[in-house]
C-alpha positions in Angstrom: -23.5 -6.3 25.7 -23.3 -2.9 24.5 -26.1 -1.8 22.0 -24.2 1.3 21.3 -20.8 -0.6 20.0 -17.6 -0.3 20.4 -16.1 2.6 22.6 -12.9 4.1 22.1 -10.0 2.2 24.0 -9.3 3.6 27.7 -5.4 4.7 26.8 -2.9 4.3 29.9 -1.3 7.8 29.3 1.5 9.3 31.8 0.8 12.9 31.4 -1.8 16.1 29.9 0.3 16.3 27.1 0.1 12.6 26.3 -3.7 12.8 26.8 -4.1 16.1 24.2 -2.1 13.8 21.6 -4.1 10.7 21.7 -7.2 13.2 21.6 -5.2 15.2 18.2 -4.2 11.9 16.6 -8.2 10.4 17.2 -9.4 13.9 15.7 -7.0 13.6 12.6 -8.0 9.8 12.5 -11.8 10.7 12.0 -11.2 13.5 9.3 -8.6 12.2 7.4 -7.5 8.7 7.4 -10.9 6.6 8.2 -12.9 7.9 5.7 -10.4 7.2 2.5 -8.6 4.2 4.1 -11.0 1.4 2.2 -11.4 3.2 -0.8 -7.6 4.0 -1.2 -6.7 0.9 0.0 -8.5 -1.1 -2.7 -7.3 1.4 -4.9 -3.2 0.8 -4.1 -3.2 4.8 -3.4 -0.4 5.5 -0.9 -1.5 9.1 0.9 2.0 10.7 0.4 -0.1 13.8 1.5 -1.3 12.9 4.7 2.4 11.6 5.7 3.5 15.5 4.9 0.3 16.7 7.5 1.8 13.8 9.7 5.2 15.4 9.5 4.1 19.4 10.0 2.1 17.8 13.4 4.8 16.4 14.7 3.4 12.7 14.4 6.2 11.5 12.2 9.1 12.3 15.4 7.7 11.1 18.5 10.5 9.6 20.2 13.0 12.1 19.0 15.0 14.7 20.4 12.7 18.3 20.9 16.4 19.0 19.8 16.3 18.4 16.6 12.8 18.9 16.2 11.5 16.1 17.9 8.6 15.2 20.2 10.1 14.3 22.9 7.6 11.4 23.8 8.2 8.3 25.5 7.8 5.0 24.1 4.9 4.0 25.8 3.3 6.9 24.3 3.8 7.2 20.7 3.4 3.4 20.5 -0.1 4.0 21.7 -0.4 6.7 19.1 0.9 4.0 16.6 -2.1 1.7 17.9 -4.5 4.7 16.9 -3.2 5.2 13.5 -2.7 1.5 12.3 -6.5 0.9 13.4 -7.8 3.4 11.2 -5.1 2.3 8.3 -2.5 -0.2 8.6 -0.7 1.7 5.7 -0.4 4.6 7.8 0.7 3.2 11.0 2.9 1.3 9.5 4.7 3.7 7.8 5.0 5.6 10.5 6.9 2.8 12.3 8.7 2.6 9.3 9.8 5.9 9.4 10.7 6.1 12.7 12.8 2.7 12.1 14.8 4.2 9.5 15.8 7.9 11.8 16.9 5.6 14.5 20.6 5.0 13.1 21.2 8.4 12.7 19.4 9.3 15.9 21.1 6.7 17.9 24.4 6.5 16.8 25.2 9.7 14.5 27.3 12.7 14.8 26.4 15.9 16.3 27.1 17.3 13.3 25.1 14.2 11.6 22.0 14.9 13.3 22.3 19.0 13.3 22.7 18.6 9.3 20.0 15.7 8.7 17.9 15.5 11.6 15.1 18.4 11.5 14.3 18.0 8.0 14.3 14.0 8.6 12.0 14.1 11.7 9.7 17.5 10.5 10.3 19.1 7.2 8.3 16.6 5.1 10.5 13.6 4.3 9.9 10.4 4.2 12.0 7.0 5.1 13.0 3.5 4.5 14.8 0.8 5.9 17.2 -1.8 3.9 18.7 -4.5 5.6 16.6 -7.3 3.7 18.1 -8.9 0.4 16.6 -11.4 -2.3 18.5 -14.0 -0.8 19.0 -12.8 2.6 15.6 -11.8 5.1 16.0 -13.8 8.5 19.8 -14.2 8.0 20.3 -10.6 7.7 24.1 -11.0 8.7 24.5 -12.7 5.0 24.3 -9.5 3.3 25.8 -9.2 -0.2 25.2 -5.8 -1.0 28.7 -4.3 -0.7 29.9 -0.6 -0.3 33.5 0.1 -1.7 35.4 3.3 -0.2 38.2 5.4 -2.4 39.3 8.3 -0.4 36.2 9.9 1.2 33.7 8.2 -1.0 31.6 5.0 -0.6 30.4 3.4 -3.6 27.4 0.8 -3.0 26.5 -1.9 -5.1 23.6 -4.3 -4.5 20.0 -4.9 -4.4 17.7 -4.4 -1.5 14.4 -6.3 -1.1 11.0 -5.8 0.9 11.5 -2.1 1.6 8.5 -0.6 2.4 8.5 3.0 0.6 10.7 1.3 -1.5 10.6 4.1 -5.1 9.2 6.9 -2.8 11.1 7.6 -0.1 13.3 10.4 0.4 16.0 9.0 2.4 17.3 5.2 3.1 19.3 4.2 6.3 21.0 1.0 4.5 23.3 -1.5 5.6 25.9 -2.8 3.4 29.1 -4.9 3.7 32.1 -3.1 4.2 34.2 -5.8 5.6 34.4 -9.5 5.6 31.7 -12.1 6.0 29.6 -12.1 8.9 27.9 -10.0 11.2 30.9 -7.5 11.7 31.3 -6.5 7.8 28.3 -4.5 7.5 28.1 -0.6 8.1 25.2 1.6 7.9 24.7 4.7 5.4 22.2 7.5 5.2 21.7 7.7 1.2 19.3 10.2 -0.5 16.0 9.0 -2.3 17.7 10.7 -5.8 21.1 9.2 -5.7 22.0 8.6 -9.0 22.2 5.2 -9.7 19.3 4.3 -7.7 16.5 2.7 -8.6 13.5 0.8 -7.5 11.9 -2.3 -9.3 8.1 -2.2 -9.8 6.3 -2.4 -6.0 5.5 -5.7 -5.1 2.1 -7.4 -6.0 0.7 -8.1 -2.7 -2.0 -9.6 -0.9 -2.7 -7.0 1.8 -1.0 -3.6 2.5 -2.4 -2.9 -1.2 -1.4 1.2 -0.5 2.0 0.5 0.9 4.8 0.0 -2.1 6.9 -2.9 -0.9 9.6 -3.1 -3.7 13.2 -3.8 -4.3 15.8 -1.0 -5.0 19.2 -1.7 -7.0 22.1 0.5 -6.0 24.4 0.6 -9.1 27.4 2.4 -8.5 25.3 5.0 -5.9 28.3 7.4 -4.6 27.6 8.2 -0.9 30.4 10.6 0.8 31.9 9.3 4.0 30.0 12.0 5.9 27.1 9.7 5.6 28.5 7.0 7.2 26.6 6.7 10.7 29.0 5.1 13.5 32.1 3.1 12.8 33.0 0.7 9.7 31.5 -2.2 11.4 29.1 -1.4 13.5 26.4 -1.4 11.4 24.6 -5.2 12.3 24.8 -3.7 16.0 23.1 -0.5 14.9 20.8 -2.8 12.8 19.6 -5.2 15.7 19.3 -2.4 18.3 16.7 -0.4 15.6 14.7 -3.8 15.1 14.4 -4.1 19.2 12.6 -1.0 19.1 10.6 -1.1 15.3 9.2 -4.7 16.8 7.8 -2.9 19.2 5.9 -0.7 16.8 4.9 -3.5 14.6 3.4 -5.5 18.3 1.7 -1.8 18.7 0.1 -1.7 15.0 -0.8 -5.4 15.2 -2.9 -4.8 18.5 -4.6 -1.5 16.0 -5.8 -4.2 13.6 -7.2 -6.2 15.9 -8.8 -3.9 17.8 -10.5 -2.7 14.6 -11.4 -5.9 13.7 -13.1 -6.4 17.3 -14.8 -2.9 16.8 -16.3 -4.1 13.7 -17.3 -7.4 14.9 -19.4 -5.8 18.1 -20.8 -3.5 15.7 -22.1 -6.4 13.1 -23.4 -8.8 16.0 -25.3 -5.7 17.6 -27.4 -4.8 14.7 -27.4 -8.2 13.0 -30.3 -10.1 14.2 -31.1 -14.0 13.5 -34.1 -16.3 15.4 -35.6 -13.1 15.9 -33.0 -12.4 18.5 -29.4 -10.2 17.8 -26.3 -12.4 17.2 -24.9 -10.4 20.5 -27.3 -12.9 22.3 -25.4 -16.1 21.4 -23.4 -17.6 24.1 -21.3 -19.0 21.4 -20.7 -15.8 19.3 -20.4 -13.5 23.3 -17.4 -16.5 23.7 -15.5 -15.7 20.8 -15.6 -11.6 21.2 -14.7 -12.3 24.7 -11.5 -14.4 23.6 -11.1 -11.5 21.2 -11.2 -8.7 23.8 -8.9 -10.6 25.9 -5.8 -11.4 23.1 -6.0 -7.9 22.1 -5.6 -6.4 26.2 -3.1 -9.1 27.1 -1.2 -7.7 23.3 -1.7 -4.0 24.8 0.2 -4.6 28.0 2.6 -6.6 26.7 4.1 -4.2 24.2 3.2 -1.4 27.3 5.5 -3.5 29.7 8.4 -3.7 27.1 8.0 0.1 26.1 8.2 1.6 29.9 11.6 -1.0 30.0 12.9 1.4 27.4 12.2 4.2 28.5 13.5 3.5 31.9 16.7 2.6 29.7 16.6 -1.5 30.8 17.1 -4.3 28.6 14.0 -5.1 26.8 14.8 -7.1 23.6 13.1 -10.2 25.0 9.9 -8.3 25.5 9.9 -6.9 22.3 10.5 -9.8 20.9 7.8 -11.6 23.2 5.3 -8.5 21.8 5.9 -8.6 18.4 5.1 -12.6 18.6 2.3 -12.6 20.9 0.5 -9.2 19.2 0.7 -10.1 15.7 -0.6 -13.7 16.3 -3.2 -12.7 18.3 -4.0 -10.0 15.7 -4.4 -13.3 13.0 -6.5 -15.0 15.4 -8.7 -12.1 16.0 -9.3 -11.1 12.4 -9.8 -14.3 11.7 -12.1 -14.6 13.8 -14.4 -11.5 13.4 -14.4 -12.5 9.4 -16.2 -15.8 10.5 -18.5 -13.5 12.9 -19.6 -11.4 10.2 -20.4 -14.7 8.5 -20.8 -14.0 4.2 -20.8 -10.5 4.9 -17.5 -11.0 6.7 -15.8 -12.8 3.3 -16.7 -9.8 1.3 -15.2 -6.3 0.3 -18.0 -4.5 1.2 -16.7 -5.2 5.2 -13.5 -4.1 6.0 -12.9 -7.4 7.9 -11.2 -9.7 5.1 -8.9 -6.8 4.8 -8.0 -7.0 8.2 -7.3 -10.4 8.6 -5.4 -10.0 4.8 -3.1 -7.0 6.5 -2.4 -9.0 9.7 -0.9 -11.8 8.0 2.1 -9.5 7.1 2.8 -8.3 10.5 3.7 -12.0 11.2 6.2 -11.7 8.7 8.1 -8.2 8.2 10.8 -6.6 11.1 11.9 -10.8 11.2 9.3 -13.7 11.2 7.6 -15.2 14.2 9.6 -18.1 13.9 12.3 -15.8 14.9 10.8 -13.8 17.5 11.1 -17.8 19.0 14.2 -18.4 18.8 15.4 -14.3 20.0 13.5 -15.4 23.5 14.5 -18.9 23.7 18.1 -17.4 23.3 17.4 -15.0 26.1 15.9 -17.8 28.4 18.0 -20.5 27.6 21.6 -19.2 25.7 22.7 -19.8 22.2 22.0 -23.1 20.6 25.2 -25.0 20.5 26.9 -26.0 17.3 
């Protein structure tokens, strides 16, 4: 056992650049995130100012085009970046994957003219995103959307309300899907709308268990007026452009679960190290050595899972069954691991004054958003055995 705790994780980086990253993003994480993140955290603060140093270093546009002023990093890198950042705060990694999720539409499937117009002040001048596709009544049946966008000449209008979106009130953009057609999947088109569109507004943030920082909240679009110009792809397409942006945000979600957890391991080998009972430390107990090593284990197999599904996309293969198998595997495993080092810590562990109860609190939602475990199921039992029959 190491009396010293926790070391920093040995990162599986392709190149010196990717190296000098991870060592930027640990540097920043020390300075500015760790020392705030419990304190802001219990205080519902959400650091609008450390997204805009995020932005100006480049963090916020990984896997983007140097192009438009992205970083030009593979997937298997910045999701290891996204692991650094959603250890320190959930909040923040998070939202970076959230960001990223909502410039993918644009990015994937825009103009050239699209992404010359939107995409450098988007992925590096400060801005912020947000992703609607959920609804009040629609989350895992996304294809039942209601909200509905209306076009007269060169003008969409959109009415409808929008639930779950993280940056929900704050954000500066929305990439949001909306029926433009008939029912089903292949009504729905995608639109790039401005944060201060009139006629949009967000409800009060949700009240939450975890995430405290992050506002989750609803936004009604009342008559919002969004030229044609901000249509990205074709009437129709949007679902498609939908599902292929959720292949690669679970991915990012699998990445911030395995954060969490390791966190929660790091603080666990640091309690049972100092923490000594029978005048011997807790690191001495077979029982408790058991448990961190069933810890260590869920959080490595997580790591190469989501690893194994990123280097698929950037060799440009198929890899929506191992993002779907990572976003299962690494957020359960990130419940069973914070669970787990709150009962290590014992009292101490069921307290505020550890940051282990909001560990385990956060990893609950990582279950939940960017479409339940449940499913995650049925996406890879689809892929192994065909669609169910009906």
């Amino acid at each position: 056992m190491n009396r010293h705790g926790p070391q920093p994780v040995e990162r599986q980086l392709p190149t010196d650049e990717a190296r000098d990253l991870i060592a930027l993003v640990r540097e920043l994480v020390q300075r500015e995130i760790q020392p705030k993140a419990a304190e802001e955290e219990e205080a519902g603060h959400f650091p609008r100012e450390l997204f805009g140093l995020l932005s100006s270093s480049g963090l916020l546009a990984l896997p983007y085009a140097e192009e438009f002023g992205g970083g030009d990093q593979p997937y298997e890198v910045y999701l290891q970046v996204l692991e650094e950042l959603a250890a320190a705060r959930l909040t923040v990694g998070l939202g970076v994957s959230v960001h990223t999720l909502a410039c993918h539409a644009l990015a994937g499937y825009g103009t050239k003219e699209q992404k010359k117009e939107h995409l450098p002040a988007m992925l590096g001048g400060g801005l912020l995103g947000a992703y609607c596709l959920s609804e009040p009544s629609s989350g895992s049946d996304a294809a039942s959307l209601r909200t509905r966008a209306t076009r007269s000449g060169d003008t969409w209008t959109i009415e409808g309300t929008k639930a779950w979106t993280t940056h929900g009130g704050i954000a500066d953009f929305y990439t949001v899907l909306a029926r433009t057609g008939g029912e089903g999947a292949r009504g729905i088109t995608a639109f790039l709308v401005p944060g201060d569109a009139p006629g949009l507004a967000a409800a009060p943030p949700e009240r939450k268990m975890g995430m405290k920082g992050s506002p989750t909240a609803q936004l009604h679009f009342d008559g919002v007026s969004v030229p044609d110009a901000r249509r990205i792809g074709e009437e129709g397409q949007g679902f498609a452009i939908a599902l292929s942006a959720l292949d690669s945000g679970r991915l990012g979600i699998a990445a911030c679960a395995v954060g969490v957890a390791q966190a929660a391991l790091d603080e666990a080998l640091a309690f049972v190290g100092e923490r000594r009972q029978f005048g011997r430390p807790l690191a001495d107990f077979q029982g408790l050595r058991f448990m961190l090593a069933d810890m260590a284990t869920q959080i490595e197999a997580g790591r190469s899972l989501y690893l194994t599904a990123a280097r698929l996309r950037d060799q440009g293969r198929p890899f929506a069954k191992q993002a779907a198998m990572a976003k299962l595997f690494c957020t359960d495993a990130a419940m069973r691991v914070t669970t787990d080092a709150v009962q290590l810590l014992g009292g101490y562990g069921y307290t505020a004054d550890f940051p282990a109860e909001r560990y385990m609190r956060e990893a609950k939602v990582l279950q939940i958003v960017e479409g339940t475990n449940q499913i995650q199921r049925m996406v890879v039992a689809r892929h192994l055995a065909g669609p169910e029959s009906a």
